[in-house]
C-alpha positions as CSV (number, residue, x, y, z in Angstrom):
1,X,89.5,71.8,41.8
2,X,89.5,73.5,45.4
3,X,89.2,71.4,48.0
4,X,88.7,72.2,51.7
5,X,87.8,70.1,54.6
6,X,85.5,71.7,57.1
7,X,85.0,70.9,61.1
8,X,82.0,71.8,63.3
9,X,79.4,70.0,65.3
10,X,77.0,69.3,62.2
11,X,76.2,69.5,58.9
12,X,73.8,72.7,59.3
13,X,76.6,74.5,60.7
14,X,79.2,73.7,58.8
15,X,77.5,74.8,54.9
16,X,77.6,78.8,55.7
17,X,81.0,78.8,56.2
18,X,81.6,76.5,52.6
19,X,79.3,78.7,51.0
20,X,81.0,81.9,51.9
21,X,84.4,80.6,51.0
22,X,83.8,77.9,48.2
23,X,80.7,79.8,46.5
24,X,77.0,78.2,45.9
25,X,78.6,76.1,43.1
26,X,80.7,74.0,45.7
27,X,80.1,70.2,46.2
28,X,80.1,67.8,49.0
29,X,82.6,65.5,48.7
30,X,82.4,63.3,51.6
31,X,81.2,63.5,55.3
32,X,82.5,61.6,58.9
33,X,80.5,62.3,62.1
34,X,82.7,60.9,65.1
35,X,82.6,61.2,68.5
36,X,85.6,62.8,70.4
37,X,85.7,63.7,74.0
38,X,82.1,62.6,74.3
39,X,80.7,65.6,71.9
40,X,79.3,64.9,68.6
41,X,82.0,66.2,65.1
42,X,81.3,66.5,61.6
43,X,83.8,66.5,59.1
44,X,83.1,68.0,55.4
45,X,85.4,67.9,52.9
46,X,84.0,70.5,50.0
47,X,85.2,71.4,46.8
48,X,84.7,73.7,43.9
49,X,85.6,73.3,40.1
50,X,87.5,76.5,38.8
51,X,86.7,77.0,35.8
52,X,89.8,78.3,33.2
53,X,89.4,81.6,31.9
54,X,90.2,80.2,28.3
55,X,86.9,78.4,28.8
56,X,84.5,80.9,30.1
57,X,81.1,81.4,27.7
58,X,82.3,85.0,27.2
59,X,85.6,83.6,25.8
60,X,83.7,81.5,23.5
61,X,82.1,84.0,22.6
62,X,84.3,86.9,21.3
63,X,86.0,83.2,19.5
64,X,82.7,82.6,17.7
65,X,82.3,86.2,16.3
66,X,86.0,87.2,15.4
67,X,86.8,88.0,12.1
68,X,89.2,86.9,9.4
69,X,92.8,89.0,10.1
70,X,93.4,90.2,6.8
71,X,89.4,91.9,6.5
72,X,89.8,94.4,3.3
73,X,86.3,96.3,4.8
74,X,88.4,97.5,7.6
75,X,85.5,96.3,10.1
76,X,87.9,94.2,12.0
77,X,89.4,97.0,13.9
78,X,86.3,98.3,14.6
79,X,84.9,95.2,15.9
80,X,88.2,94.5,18.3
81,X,87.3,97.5,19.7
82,X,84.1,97.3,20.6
83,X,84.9,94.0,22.9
């Protein structure tokens, strides 16, 4: 997981920036408003899951249609190819 903790004056300000850098699948993790030097902070601390390659649905899918290795039709090449 990517985390990242974000300053700014509020909340609304602060999510472009996390969207641009984390991605729309980034979470909230926490927030902190304070007061310092008499002006209003926010504090964000985002993150964002990255997800293996290993894992990714197009992974699982070439897995789920691969073919035995020793294919006597000779359609194993072929289909290696293709992907």
């Amino acid at each position: 997981m990517q985390v990242k903790t974000y300053t700014g004056r509020t909340l609304s300000e602060i999510m472009p920036r996390i969207k641009a850098e984390l991605g729309p699948q980034a979470a909230i993790l926490s927030t902190d408003h304070r007061k310092e030097n008499g002006k209003s902070i926010c504090d964000v601390v985002a993150g964002v899951e990255n997800e293996p390659v290993n894992d990714s649905p197009i992974s699982k899918l070439k897995d789920s249609l691969s073919c035995p290795e020793n294919s006597e039709s000779g359609l194993n090449a072929d289909r290696r190819q293709e992907w």
